[in-house]
ROBAVEX-937755 format. One record per atom (N, C-alpha, C): atom name; residue in three letters; x, y, z; residue number from 1. Coordinates in Angstrom, 1 decimal, always signed. Example, Ala and Ser with C-alpha at 12.3 -4.5 7.8 and 13.67 -1.06 7.14 Angstrom:
DODO name resn      x      y      z resi
DODO    N  ALA  +13.2   -5.7   +7.8    1
DODO   CA  ALA  +12.3   -4.5   +7.8    1
DODO    C  ALA  +13.2   -3.3   +7.8    1
DODO    N  SER  +12.8   -2.2   +7.1    2
DODO   CA  SER  +13.7   -1.1   +7.1    2
DODO    C  SER  +12.9   +0.0   +7.9    2
***
This chain:
DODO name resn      x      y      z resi
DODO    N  UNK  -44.7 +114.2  -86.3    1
DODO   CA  UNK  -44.1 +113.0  -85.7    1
DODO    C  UNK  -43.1 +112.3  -86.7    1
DODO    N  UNK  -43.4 +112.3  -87.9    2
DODO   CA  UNK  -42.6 +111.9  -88.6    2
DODO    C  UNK  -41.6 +112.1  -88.6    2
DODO    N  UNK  -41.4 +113.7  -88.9    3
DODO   CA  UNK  -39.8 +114.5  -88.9    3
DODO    C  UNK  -39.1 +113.8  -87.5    3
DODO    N  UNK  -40.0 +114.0  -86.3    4
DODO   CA  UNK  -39.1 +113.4  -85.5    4
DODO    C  UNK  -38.5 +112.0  -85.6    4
DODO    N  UNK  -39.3 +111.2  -86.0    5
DODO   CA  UNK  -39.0 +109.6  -86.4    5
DODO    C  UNK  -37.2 +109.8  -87.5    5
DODO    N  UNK  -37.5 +110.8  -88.3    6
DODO   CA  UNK  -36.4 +111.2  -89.4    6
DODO    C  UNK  -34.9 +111.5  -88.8    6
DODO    N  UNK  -35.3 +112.6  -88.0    7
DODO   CA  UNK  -34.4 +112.9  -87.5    7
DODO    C  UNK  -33.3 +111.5  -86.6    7
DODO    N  UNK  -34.6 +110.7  -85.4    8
DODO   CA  UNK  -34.0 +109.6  -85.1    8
DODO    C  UNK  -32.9 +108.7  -85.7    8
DODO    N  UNK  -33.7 +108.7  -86.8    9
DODO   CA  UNK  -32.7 +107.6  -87.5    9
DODO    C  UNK  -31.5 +108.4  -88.2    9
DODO    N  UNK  -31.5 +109.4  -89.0   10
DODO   CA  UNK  -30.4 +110.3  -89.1   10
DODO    C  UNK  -29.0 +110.4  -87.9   10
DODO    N  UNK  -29.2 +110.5  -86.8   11
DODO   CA  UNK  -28.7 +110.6  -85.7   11
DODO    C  UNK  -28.1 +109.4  -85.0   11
DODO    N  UNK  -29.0 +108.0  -85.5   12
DODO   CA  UNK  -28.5 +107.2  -84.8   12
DODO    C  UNK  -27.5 +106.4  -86.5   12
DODO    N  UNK  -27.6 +107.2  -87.2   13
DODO   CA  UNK  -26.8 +107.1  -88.5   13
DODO    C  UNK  -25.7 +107.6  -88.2   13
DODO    N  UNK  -25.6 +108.8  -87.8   14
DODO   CA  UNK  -24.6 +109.3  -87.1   14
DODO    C  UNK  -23.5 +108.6  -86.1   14
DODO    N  UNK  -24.3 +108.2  -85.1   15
DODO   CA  UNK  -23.7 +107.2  -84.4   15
DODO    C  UNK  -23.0 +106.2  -84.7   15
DODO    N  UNK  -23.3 +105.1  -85.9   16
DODO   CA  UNK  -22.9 +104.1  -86.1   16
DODO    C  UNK  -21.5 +104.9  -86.9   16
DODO    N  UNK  -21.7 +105.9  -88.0   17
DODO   CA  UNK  -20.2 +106.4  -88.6   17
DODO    C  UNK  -19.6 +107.1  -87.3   17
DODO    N  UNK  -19.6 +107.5  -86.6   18
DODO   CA  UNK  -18.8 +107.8  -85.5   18
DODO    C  UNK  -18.1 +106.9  -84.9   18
DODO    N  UNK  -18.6 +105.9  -84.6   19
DODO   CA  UNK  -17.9 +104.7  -84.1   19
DODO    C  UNK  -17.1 +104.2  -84.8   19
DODO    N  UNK  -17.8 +104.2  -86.3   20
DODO   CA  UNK  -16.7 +103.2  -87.1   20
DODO    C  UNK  -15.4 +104.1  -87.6   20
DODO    N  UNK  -15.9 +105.5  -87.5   21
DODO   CA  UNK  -14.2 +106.5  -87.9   21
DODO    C  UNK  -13.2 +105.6  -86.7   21
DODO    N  UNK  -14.1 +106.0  -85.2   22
DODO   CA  UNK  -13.8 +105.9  -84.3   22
DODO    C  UNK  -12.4 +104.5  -84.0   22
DODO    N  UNK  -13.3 +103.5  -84.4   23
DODO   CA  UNK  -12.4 +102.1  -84.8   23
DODO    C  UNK  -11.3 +102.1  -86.0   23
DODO    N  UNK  -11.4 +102.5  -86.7   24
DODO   CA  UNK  -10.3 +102.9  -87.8   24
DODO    C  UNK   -9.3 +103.7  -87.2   24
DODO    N  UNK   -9.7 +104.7  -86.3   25
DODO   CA  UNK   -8.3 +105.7  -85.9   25
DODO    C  UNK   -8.0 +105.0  -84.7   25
DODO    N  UNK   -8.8 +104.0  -84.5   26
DODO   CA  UNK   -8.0 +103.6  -83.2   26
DODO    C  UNK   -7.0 +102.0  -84.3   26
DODO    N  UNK   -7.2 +101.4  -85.2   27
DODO   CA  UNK   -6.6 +100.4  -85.9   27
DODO    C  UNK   -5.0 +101.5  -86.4   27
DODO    N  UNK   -5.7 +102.7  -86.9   28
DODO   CA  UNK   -4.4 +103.1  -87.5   28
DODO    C  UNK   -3.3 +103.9  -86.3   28
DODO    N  UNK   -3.8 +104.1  -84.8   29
DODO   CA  UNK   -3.0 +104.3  -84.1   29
DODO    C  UNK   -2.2 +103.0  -83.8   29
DODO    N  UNK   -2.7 +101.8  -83.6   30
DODO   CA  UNK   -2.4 +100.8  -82.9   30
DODO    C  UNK   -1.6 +100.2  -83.9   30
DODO    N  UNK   -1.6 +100.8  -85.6   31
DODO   CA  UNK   +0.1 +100.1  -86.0   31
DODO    C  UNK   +0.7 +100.6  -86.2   31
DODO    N  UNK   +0.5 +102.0  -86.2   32
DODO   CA  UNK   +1.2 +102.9  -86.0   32
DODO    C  UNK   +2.3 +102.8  -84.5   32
DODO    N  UNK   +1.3 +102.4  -83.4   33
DODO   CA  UNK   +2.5 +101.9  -82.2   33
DODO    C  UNK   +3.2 +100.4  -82.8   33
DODO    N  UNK   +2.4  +99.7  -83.1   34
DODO   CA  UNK   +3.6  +98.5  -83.3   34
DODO    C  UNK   +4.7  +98.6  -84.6   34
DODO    N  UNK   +4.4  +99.4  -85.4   35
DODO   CA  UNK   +5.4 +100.2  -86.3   35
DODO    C  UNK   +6.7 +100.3  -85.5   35
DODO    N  UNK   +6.6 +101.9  -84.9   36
DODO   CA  UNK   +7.3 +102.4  -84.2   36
DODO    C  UNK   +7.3 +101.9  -83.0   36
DODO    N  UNK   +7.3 +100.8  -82.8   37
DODO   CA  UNK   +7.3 +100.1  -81.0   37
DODO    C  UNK   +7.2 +101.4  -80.2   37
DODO    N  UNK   +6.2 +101.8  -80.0   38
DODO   CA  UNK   +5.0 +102.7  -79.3   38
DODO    C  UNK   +4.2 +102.1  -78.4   38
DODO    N  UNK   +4.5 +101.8  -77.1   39
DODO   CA  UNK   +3.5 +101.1  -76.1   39
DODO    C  UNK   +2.4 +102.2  -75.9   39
DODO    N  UNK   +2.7 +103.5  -75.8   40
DODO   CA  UNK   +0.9 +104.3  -75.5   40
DODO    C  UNK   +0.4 +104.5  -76.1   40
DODO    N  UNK   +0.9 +104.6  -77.5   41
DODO   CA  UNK   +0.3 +104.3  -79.4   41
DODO    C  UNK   -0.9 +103.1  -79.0   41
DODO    N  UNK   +0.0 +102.2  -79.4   42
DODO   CA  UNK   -0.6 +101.1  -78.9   42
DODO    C  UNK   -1.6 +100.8  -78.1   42
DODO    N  UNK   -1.6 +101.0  -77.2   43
DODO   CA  UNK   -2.4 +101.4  -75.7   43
DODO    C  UNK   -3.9 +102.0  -76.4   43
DODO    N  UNK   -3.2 +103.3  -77.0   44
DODO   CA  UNK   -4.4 +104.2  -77.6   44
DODO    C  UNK   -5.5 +103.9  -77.9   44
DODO    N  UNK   -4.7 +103.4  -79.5   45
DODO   CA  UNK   -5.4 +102.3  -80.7   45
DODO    C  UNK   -5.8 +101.1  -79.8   45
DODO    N  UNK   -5.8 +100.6  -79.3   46
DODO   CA  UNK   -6.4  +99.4  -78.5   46
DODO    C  UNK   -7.9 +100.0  -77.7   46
DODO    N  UNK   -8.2 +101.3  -77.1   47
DODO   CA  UNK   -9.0 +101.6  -76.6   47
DODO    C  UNK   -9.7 +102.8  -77.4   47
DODO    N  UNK   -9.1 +102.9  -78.5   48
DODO   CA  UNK  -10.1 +103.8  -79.7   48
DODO    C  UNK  -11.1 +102.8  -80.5   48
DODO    N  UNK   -9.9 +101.0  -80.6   49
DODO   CA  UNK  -11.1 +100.3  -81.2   49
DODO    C  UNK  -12.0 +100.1  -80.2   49
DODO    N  UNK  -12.2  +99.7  -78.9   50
DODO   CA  UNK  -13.4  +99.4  -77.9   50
DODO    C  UNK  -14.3 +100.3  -78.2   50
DODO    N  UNK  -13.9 +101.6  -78.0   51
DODO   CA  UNK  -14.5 +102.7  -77.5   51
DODO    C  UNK  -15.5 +102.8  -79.2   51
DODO    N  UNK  -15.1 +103.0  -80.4   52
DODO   CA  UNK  -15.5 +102.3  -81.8   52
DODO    C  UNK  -16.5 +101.1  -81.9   52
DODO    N  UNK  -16.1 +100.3  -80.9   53
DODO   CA  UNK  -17.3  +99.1  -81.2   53
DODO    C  UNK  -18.1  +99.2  -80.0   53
DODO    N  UNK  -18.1  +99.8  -79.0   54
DODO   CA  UNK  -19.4  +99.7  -78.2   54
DODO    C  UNK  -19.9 +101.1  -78.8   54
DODO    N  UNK  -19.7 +102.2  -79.5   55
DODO   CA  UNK  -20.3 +103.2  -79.9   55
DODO    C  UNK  -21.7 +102.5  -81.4   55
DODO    N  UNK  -20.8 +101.6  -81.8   56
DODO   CA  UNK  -21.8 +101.0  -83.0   56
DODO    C  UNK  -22.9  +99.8  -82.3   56
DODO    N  UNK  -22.3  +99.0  -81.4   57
DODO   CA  UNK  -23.8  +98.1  -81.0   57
DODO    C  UNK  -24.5  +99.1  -80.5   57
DODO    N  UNK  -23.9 +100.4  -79.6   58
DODO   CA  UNK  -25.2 +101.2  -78.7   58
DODO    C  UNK  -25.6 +101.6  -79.8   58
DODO    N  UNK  -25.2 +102.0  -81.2   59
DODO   CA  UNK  -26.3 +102.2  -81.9   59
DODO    C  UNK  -27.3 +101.1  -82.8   59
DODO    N  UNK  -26.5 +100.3  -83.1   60
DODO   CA  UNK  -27.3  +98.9  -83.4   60
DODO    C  UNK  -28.3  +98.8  -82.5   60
DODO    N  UNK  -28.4  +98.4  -81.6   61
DODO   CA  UNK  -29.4  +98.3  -80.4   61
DODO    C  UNK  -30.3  +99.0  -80.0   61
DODO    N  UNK  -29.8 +100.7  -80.4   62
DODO   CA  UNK  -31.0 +101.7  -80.1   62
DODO    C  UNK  -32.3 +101.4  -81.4   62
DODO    N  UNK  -31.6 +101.5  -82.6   63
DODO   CA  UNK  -31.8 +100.9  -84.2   63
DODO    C  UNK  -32.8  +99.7  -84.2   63
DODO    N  UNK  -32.5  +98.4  -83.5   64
DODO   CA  UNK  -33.0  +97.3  -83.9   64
DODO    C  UNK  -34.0  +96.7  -82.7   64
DODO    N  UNK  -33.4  +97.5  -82.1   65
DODO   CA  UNK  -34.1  +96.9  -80.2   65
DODO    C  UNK  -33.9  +95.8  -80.1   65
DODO    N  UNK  -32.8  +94.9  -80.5   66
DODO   CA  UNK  -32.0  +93.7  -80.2   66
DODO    C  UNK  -30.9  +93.7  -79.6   66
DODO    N  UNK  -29.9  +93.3  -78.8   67
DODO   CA  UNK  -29.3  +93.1  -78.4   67
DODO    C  UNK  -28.2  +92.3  -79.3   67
DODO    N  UNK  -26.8  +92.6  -79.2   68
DODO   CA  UNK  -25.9  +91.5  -80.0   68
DODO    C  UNK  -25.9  +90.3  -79.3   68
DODO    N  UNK  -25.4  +89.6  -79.8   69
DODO   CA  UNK  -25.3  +88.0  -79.4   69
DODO    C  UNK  -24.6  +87.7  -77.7   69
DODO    N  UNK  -24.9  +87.2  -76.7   70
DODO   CA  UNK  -24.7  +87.3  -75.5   70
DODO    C  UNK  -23.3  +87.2  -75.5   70
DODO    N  UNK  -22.5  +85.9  -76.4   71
DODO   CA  UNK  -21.0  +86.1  -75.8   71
DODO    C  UNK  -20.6  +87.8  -76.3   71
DODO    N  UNK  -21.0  +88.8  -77.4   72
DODO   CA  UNK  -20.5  +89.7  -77.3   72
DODO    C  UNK  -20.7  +90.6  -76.0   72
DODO    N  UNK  -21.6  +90.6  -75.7   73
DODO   CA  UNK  -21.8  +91.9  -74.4   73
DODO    C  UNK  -21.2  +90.8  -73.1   73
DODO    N  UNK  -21.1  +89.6  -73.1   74
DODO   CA  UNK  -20.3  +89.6  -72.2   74
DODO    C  UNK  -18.8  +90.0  -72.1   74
DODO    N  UNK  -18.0  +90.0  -73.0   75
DODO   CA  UNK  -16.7  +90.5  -73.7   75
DODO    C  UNK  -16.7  +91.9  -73.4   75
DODO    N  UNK  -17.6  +92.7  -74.0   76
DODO   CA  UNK  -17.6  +94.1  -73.6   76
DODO    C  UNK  -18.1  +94.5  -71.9   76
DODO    N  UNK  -18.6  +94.0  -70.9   77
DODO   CA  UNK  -19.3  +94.2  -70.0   77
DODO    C  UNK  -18.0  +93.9  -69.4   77
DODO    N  UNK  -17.4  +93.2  -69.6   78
DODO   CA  UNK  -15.9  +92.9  -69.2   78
DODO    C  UNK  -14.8  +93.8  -69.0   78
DODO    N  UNK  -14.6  +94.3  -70.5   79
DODO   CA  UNK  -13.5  +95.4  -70.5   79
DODO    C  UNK  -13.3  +96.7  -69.8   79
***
């Protein structure tokens, strides 16, 4: 049981750098569009960072079994 316990948390380690590459390629698409006035650059990078930060709370959350602060999941529950 342990190993499996190990593994969990390796994985949900995983998760949180995933997301956060995830939010960096989406920051460096998104000035990359306002650079080059790039509206689907932009566009991109705008939905690589979402896609970036709801990958890191779902793992915060699986992690802490807390929830973020309510104005944030309402913001995301939104989008």
């Amino acid at each position: 049981m342990d190993f499996f316990n190990s593994a969990v948390d390796v994985l949900q380690t995983l998760v949180i750098a995933l997301g956060a590459g995830l939010g960096v390629w989406g920051v460096i698409n998104l000035l990359e569009g306002c650079g080059n006035n790039h509206p689907a650059a932009k566009e991109q990078g705008e939905r690589q960072i979402k896609a970036g930060g709801n990958l890191v709370f779902l793992a915060a959350y699986l992690r802490n079994g807390t929830l973020p602060a309510p104005e944030i999941m309402e913001y995301l529950a939104a989008q």
